[in-house]
C-alpha positions in Angstrom: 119.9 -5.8 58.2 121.7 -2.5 58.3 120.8 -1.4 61.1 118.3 1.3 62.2 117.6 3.8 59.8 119.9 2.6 57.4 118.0 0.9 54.6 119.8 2.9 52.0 123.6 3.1 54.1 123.8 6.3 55.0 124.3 6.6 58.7 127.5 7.4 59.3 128.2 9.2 56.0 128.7 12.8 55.8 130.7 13.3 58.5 131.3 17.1 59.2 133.0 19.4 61.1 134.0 23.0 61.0 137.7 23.7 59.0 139.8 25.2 62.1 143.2 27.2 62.1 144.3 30.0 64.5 147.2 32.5 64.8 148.7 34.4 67.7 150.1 38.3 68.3 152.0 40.4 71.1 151.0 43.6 72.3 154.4 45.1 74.0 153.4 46.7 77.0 156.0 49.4 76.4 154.0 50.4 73.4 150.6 49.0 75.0 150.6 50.1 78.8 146.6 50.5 78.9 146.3 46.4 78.4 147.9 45.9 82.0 145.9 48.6 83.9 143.2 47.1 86.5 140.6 49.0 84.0 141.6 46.4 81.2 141.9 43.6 83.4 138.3 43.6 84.5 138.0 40.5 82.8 139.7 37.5 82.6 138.5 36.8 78.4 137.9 38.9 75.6 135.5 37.8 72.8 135.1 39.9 69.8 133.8 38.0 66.8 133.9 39.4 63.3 132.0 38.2 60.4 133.2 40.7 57.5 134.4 37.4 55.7 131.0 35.4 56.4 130.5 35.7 52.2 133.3 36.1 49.9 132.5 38.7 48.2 132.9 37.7 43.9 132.6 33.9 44.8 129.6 31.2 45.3 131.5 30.3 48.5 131.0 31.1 52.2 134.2 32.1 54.1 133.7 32.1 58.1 133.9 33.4 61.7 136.8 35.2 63.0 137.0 35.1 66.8 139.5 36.9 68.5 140.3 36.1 72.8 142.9 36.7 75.1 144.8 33.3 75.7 143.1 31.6 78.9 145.4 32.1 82.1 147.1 29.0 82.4 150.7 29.9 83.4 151.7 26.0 83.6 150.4 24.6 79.8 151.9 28.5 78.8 155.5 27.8 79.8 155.7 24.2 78.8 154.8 25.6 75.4 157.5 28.3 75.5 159.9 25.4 76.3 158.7 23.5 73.2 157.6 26.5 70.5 161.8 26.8 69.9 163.8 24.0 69.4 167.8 23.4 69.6 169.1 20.8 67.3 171.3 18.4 69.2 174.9 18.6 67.9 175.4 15.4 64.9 171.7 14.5 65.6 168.5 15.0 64.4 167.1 14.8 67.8 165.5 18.1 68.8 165.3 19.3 72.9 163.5 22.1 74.4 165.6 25.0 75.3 165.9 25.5 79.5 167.9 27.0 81.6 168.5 30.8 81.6 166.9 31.1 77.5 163.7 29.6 78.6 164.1 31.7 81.7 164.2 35.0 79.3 161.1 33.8 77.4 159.2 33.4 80.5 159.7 36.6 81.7 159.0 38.0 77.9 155.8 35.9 77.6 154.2 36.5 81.3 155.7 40.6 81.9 157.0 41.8 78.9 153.4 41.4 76.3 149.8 40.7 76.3 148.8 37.8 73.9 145.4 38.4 71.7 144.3 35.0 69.9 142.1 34.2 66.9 140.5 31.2 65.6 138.8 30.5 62.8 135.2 28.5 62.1 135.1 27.4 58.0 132.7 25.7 56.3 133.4 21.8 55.8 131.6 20.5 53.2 130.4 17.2 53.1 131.5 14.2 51.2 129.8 10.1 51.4 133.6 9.6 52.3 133.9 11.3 55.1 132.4 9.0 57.2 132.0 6.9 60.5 131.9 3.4 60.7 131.8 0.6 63.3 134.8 -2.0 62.8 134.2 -5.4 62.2 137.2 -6.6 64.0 137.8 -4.5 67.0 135.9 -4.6 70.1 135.7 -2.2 73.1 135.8 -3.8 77.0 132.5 -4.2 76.8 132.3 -6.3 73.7 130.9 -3.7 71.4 132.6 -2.8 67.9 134.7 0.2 67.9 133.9 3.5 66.0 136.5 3.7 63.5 136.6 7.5 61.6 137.6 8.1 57.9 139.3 11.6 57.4 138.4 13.2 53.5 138.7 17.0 53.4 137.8 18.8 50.1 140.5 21.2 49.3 137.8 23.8 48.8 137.3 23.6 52.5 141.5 23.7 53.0 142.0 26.3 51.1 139.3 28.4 53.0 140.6 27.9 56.5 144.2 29.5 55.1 142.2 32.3 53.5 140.1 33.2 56.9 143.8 32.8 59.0 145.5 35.2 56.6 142.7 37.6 57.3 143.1 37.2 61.3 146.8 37.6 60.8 146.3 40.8 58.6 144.2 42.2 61.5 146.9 41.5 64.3 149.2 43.2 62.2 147.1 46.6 61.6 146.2 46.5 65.2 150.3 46.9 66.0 151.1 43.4 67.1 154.2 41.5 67.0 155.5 38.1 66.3 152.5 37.7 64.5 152.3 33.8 64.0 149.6 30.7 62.7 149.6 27.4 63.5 149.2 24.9 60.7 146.2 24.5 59.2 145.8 21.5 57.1 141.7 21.4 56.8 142.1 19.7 60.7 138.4 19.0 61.7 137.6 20.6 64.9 137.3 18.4 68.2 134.5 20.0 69.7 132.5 20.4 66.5 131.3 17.5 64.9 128.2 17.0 63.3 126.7 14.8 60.1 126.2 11.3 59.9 122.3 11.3 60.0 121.7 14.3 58.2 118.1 15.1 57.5 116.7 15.8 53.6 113.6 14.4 51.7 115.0 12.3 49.4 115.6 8.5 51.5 118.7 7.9 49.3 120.7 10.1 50.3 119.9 11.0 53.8 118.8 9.2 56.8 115.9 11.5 58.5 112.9 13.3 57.0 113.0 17.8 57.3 111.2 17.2 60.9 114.4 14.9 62.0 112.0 11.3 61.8 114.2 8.3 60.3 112.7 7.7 57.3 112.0 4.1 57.7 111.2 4.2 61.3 108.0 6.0 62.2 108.8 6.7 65.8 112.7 7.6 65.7 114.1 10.9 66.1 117.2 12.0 66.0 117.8 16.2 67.3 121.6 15.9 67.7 124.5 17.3 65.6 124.1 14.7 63.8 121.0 15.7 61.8 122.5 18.5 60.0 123.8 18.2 56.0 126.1 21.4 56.4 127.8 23.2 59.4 127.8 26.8 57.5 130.7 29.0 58.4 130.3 29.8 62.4 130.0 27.3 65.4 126.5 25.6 65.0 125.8 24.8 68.9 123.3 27.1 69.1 122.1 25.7 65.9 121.8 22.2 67.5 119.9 24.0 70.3 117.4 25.8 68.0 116.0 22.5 66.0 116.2 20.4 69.2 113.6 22.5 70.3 111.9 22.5 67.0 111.4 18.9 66.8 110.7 18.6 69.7 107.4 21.0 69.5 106.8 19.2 66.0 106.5 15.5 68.2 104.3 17.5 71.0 101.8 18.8 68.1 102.2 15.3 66.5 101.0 13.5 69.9 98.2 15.7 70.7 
């Protein structure tokens, strides 16, 4: 009456993600001239990950990933931004505009001649919680008659707190490596858009997960599930490959199982 493979209610619980925060630096090309030089430009990206913060060393809690890339070449998203990254407060309001004119004609040049831009973001664990969770709604229905997914938000602070501590680390790196205007964005334990997983995570105990270790729903013999969804934990990098891996696993599990 709960639907598939939930007897016990907990598809949809356990909702994860992967704690995300970034920060930006500039490289002056007065100081930096190699970074402009056909040599260095080779390649559109760079991708350098570093995992010296994978463990917290005197704690029982992972940290995470560092990633570090050169901001994607995309002159017309980059200048809106530098329009809206400093704003003038309108006299006797609270209104705010973007600057334009010749300022935001100085920051142009700055941005696109002056510096090269070097990136980080940061992959945390989330930990899971029953109330992080989705749900269907009762009430709203989609154009094709079908209950909406409606998605209920509960970050442990533990996870929080470990997303500022891995951004403070990528910031502490920009600054040794002689970058300036060294900056974050906020970080408030914001789950990651294109890294959600949970919801049907696998375990042996029925109560408190919906499919068995090889990814079977426990009360449905011939229902697997080899999605994000299976897993309990992200762990502190992006788990895509992850996915990949036991995809293939169960998947060589079912072959035995017909044969």
């Amino acid at each position: 009456p709960n639907g598939l493979g939930n007897n016990t209610g907990q598809v949809g619980r356990n909702f994860i993600s992967s704690t995300f925060g970034a920060g930006w630096g500039e490289f002056p090309l007065s100081t930096f001239p190699h970074l402009r030089t056909p040599e260095a430009r080779e390649a559109p990206f760079v991708n350098r990950i570093l995992q010296d913060f994978y463990r917290r060393e005197g704690t029982p809690h992972n940290g995470g990933t560092i990633n570090f890339l050169l901001l994607h070449p995309n002159p017309i998203a980059a200048s809106t931004m530098q329009a809206f990254w400093d704003q003038t407060l309108v006299a006797g309001h609270q209104e705010r505009l973007p600057i334009w004119g010749h300022a935001l004609k100085r920051k142009l040049a700055h941005y696109f001649t002056e510096v090269e831009h070097l990136k980080f973001e940061v992959f945390g664990e989330w930990l899971p919680n029953p109330d992080c969770r989705v749900e269907l709604d009762p009430n709203v229905k989609d154009k094709y008659g079908d209950p909406v997914a409606r998605v209920f938000q509960r970050t442990h602070p533990r996870s929080i707190e470990n997303a500022w501590f891995l951004v403070e680390r990528g910031l502490d790196f920009l600054r040794k490596m002689g970058a300036k205007n060294v900056r974050s964005a906020p970080t408030y334990g914001t789950p990651s858009t294109n890294l959600l997983a949970g919801t049907c995570r696998f375990g042996d105990d029925p109560k408190t997960s919906v499919l068995d270790r090889n990814c079977r729903a426990h009360d449905t013999d011939n229902l697997y599930v080899t999605d994000g969804s299976f897993m309990p934990n992200g762990g502190s990098s992006p788990f895509t490959f992850t996915i990949y891996a036991n995809a293939l696993r169960v998947a060589d599990h079912i072959s035995k199982r017909l044969k």
